[in-house]
VMD Tcl script that builds the backbone (N, CA, C; Angstrom):
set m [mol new atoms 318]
animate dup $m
set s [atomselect $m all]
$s set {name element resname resid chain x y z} {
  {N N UNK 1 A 55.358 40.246 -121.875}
  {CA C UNK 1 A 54.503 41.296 -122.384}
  {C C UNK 1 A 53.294 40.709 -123.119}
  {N N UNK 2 A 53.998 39.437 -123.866}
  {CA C UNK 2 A 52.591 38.783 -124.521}
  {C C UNK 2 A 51.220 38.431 -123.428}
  {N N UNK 3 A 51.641 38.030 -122.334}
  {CA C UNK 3 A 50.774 37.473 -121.328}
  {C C UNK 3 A 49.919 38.734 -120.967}
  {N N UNK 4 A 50.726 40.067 -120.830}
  {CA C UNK 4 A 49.706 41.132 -120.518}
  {C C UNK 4 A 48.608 41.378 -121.440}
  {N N UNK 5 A 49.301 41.686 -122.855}
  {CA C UNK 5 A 48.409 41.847 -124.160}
  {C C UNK 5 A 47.178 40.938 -124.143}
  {N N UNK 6 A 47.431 39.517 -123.443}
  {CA C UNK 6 A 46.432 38.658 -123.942}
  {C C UNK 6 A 45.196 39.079 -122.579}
  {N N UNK 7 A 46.029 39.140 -121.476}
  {CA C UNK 7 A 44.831 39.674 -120.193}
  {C C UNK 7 A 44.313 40.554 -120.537}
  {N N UNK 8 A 45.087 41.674 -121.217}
  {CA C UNK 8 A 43.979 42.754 -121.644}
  {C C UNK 8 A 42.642 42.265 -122.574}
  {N N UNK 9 A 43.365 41.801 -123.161}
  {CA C UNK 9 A 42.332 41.434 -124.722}
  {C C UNK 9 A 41.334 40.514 -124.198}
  {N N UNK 10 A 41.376 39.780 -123.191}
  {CA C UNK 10 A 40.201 39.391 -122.324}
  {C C UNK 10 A 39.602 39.533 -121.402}
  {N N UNK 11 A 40.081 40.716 -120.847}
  {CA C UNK 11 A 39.154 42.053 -120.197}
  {C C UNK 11 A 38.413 42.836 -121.363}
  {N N UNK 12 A 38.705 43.049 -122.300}
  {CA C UNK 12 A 38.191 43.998 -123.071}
  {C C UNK 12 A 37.050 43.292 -123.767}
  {N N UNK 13 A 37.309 42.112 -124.437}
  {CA C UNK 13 A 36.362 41.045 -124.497}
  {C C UNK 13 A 35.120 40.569 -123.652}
  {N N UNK 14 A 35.497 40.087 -122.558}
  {CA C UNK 14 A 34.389 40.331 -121.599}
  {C C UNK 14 A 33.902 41.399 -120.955}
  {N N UNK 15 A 34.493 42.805 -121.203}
  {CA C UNK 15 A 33.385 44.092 -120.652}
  {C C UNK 15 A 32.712 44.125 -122.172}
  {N N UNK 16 A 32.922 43.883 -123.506}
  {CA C UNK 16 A 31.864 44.056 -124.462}
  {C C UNK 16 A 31.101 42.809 -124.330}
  {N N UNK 17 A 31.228 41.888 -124.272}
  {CA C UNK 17 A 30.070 40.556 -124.301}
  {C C UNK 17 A 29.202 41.163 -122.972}
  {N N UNK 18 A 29.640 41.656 -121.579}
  {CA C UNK 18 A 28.921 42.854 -120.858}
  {C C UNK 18 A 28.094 43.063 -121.017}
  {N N UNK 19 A 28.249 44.172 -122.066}
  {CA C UNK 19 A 27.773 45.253 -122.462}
  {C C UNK 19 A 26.831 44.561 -123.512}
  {N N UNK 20 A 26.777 43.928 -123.975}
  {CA C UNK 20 A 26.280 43.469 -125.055}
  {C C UNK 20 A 24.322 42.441 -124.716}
  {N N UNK 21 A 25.073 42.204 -123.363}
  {CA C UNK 21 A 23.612 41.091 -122.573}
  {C C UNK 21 A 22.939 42.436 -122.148}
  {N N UNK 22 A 23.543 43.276 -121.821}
  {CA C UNK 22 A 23.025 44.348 -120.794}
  {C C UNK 22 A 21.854 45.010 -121.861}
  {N N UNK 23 A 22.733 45.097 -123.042}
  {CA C UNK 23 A 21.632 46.194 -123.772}
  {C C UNK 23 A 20.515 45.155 -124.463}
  {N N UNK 24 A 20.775 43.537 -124.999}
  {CA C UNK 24 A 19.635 42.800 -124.562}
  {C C UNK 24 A 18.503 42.450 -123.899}
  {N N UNK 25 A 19.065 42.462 -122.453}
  {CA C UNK 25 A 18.815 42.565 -121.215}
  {C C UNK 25 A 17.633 43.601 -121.246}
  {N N UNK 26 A 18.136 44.876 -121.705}
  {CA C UNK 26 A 17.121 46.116 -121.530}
  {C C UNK 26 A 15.831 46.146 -122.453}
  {N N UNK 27 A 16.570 45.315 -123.863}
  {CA C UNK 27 A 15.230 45.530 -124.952}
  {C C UNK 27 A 14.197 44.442 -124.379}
  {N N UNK 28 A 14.937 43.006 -123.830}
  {CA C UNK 28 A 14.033 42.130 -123.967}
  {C C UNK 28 A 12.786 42.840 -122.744}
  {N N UNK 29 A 13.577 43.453 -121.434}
  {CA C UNK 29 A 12.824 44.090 -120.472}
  {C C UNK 29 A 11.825 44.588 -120.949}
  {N N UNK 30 A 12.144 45.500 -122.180}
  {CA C UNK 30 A 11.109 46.459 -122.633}
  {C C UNK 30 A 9.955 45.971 -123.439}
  {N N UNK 31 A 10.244 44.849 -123.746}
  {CA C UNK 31 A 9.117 44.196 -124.666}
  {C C UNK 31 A 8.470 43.597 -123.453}
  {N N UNK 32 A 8.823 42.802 -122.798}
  {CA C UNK 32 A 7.803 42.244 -121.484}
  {C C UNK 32 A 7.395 43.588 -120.847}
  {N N UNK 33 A 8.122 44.685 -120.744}
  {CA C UNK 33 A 6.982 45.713 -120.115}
  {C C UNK 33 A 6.120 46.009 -121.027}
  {N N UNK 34 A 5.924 46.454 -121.828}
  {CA C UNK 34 A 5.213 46.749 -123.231}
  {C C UNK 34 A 3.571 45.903 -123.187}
  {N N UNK 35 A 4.213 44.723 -123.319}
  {CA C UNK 35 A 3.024 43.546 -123.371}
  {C C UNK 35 A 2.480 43.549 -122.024}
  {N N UNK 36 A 3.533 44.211 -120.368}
  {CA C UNK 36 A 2.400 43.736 -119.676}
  {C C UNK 36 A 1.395 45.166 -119.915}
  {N N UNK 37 A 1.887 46.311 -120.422}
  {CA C UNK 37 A 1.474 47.728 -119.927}
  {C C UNK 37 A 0.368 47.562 -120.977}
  {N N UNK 38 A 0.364 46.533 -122.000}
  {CA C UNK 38 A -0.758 46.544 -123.250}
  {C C UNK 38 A -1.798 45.846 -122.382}
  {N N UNK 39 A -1.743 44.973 -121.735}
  {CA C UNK 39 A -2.305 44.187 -121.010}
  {C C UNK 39 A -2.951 45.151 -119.888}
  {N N UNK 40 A -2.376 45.647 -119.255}
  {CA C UNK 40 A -3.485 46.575 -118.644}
  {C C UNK 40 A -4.081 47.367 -119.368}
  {N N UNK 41 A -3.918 48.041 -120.199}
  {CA C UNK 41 A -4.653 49.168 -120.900}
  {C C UNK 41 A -6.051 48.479 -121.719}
  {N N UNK 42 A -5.815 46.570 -121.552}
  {CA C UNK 42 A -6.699 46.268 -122.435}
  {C C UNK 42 A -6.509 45.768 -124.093}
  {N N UNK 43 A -5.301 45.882 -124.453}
  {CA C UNK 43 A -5.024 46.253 -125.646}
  {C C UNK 43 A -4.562 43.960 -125.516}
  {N N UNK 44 A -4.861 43.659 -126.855}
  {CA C UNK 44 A -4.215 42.423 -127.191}
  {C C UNK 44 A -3.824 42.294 -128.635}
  {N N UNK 45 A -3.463 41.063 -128.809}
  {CA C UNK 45 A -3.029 40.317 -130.792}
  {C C UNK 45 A -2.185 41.616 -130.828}
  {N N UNK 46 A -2.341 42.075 -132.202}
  {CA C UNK 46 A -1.424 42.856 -132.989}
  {C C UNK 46 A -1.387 44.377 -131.859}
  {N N UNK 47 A -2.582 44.476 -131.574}
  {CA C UNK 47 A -2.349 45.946 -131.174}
  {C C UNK 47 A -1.113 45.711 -129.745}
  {N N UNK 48 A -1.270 44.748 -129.412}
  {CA C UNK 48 A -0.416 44.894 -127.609}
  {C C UNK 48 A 0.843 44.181 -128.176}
  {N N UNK 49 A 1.366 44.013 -129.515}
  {CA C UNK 49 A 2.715 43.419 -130.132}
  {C C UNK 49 A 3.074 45.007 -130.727}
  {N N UNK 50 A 2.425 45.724 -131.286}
  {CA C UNK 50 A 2.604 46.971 -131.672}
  {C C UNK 50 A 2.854 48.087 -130.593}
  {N N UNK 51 A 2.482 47.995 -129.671}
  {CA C UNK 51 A 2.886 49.022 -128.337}
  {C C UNK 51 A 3.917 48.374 -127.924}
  {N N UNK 52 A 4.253 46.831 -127.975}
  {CA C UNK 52 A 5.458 46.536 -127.111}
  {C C UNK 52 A 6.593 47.125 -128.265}
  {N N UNK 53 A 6.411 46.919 -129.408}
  {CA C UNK 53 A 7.776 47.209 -129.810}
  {C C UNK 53 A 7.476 48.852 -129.822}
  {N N UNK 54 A 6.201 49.791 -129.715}
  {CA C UNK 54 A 6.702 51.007 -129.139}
  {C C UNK 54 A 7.199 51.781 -128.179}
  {N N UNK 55 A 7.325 50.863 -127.355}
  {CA C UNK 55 A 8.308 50.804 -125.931}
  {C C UNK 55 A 9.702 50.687 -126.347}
  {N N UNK 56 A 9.583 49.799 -126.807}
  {CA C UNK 56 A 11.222 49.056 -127.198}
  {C C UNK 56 A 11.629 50.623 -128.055}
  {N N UNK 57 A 11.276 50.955 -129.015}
  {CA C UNK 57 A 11.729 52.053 -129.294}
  {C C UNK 57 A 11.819 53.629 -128.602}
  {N N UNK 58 A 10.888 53.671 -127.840}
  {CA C UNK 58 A 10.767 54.267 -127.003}
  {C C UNK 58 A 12.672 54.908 -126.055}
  {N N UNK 59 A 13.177 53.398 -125.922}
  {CA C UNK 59 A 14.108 53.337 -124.761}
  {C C UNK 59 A 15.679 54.152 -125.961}
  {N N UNK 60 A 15.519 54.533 -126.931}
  {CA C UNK 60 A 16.384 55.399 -128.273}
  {C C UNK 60 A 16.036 56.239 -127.623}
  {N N UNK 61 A 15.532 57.301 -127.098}
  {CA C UNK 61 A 15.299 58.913 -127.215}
  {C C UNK 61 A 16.141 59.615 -126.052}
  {N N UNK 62 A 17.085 58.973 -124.831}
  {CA C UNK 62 A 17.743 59.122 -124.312}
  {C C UNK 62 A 17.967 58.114 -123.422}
  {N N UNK 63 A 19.438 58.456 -122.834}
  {CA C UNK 63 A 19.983 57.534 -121.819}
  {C C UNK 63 A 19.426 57.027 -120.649}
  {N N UNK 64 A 19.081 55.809 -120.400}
  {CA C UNK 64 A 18.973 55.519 -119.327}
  {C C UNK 64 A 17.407 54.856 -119.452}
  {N N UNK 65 A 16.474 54.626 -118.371}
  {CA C UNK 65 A 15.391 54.179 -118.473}
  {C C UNK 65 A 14.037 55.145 -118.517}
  {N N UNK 66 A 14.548 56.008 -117.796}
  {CA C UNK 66 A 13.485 57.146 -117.621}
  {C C UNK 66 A 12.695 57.746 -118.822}
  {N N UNK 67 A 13.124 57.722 -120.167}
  {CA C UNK 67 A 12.476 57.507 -121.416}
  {C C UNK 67 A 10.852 56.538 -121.444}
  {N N UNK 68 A 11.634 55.468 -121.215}
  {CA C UNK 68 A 10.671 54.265 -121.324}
  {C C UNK 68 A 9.508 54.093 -120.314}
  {N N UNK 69 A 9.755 54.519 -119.037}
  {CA C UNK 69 A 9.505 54.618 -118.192}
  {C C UNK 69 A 8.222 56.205 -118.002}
  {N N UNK 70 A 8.642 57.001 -118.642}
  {CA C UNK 70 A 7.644 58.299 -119.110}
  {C C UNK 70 A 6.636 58.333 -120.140}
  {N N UNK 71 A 7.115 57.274 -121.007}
  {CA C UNK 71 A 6.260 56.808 -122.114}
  {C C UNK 71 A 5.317 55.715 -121.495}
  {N N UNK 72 A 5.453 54.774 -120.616}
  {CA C UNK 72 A 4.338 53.900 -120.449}
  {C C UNK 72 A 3.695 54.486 -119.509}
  {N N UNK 73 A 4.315 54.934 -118.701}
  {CA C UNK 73 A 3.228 55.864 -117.125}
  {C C UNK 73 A 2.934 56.594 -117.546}
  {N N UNK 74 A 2.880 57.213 -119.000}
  {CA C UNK 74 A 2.336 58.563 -119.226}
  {C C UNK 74 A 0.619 57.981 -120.232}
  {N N UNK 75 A 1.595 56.664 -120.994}
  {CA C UNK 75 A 0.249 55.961 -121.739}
  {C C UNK 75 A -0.749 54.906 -120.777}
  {N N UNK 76 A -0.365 54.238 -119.441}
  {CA C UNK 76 A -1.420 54.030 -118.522}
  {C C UNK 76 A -2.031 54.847 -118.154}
  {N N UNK 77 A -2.060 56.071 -117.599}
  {CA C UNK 77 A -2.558 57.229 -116.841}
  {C C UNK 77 A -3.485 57.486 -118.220}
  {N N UNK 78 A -3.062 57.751 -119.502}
  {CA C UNK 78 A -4.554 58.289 -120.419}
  {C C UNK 78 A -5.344 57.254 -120.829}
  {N N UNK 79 A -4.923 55.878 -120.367}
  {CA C UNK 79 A -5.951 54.422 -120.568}
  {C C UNK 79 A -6.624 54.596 -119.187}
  {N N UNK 80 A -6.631 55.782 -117.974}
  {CA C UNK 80 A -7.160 55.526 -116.872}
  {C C UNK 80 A -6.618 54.650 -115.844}
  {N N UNK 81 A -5.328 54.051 -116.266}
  {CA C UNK 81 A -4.590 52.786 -115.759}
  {C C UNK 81 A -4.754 53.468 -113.947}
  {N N UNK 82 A -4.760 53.268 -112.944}
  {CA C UNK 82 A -4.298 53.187 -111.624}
  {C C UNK 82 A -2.940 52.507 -111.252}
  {N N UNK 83 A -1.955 53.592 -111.612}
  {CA C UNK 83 A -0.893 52.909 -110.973}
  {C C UNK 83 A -0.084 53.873 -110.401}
  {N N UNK 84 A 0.655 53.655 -109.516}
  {CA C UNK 84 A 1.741 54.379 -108.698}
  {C C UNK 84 A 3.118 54.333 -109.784}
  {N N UNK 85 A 4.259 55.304 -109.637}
  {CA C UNK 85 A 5.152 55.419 -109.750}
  {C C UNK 85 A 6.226 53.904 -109.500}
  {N N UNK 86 A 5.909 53.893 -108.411}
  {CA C UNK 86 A 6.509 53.291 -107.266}
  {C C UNK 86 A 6.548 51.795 -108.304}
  {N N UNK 87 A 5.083 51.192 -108.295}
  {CA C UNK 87 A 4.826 49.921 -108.594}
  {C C UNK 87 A 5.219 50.171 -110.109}
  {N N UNK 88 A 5.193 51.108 -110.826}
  {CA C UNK 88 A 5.877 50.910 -112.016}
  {C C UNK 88 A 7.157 50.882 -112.218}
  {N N UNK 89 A 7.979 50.795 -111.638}
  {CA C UNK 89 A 9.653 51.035 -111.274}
  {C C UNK 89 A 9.438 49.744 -110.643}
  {N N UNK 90 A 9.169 49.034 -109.837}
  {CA C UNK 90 A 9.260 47.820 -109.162}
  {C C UNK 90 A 8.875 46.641 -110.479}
  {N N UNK 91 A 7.720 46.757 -110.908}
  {CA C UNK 91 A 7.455 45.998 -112.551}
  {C C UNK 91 A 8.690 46.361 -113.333}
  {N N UNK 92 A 9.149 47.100 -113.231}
  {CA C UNK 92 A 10.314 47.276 -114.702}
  {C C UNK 92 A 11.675 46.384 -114.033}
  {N N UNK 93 A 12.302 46.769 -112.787}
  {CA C UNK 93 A 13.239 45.873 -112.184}
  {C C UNK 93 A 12.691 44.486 -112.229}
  {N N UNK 94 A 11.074 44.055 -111.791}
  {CA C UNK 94 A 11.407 42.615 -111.954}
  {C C UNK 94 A 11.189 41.774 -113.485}
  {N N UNK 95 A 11.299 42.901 -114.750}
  {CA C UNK 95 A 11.037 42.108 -115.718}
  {C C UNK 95 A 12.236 42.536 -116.245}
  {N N UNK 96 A 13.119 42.998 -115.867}
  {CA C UNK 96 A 14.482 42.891 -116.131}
  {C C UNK 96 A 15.461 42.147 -115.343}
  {N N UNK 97 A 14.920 41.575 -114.664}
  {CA C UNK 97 A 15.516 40.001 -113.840}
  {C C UNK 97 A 15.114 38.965 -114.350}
  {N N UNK 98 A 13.866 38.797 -115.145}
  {CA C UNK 98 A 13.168 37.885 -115.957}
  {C C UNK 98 A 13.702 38.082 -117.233}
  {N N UNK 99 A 14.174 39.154 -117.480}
  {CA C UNK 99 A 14.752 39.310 -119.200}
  {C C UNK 99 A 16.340 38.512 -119.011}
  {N N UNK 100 A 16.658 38.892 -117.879}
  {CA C UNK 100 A 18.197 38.388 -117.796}
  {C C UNK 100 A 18.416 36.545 -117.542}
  {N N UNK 101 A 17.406 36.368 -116.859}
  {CA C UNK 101 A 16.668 34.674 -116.863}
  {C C UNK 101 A 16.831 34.529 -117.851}
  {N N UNK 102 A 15.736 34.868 -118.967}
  {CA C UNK 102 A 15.267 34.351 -120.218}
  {C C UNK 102 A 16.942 34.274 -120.940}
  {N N UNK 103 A 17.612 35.299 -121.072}
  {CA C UNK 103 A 18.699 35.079 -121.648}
  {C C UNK 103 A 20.134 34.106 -121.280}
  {N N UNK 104 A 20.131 34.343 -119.977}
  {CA C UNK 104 A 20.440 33.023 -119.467}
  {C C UNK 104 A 20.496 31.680 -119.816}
  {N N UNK 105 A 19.388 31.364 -120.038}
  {CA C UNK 105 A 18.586 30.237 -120.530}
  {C C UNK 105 A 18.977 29.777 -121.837}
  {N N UNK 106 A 18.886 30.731 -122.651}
  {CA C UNK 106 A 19.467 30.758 -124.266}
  {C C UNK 106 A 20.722 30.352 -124.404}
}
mol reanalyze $m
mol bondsrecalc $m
mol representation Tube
mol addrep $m
């Protein structure tokens, strides 16, 4: 029975260490989107460090990405930004393959 207790306890262990890169994973995403979405709008120094972490907060107001994701396509479009849907969902997957790199790495 001890042997089960201990398999559990390291399943349960590794779905929170999981869970734990994942929601990393998502902030660090959100700060590299942030900085690149400051970067198009023009914005640099303090002001494009100040929009990234308003992204990052941004991704609190509900589940999932679509938050974060309504907040920057909604703030390119009034900077005049030209961008598709499409290519903004494709930028967010590949800087959350780069966030998961970066952590990796660490």
């Amino acid at each position: 029975m001890a042997q089960f207790d201990d398999r559990k306890k390291a399943f349960e262990d590794k779905f929170a260490h999981d869970k734990e890169l994942q929601f990393k994973a998502g902030a660090r995403r959100n700060k590299l989107l942030g900085l690149w979405a400051a970067e198009q709008m023009g914005l640099t120094g303090d002001a494009a460090k100040s929009y990234a972490t308003s992204v990052i907060e941004s991704d609190f107001e509900e589940a999932g990405d679509e938050d974060v994701f309504k907040k920057v396509m909604a703030d390119l479009k009034a900077k005049k930004v030209d961008i598709s849907d499409h290519r903004l969902r494709k930028r967010m997957d590949e800087l959350l393959a780069e966030a998961r790199e970066q952590l990796m790495k660490e």
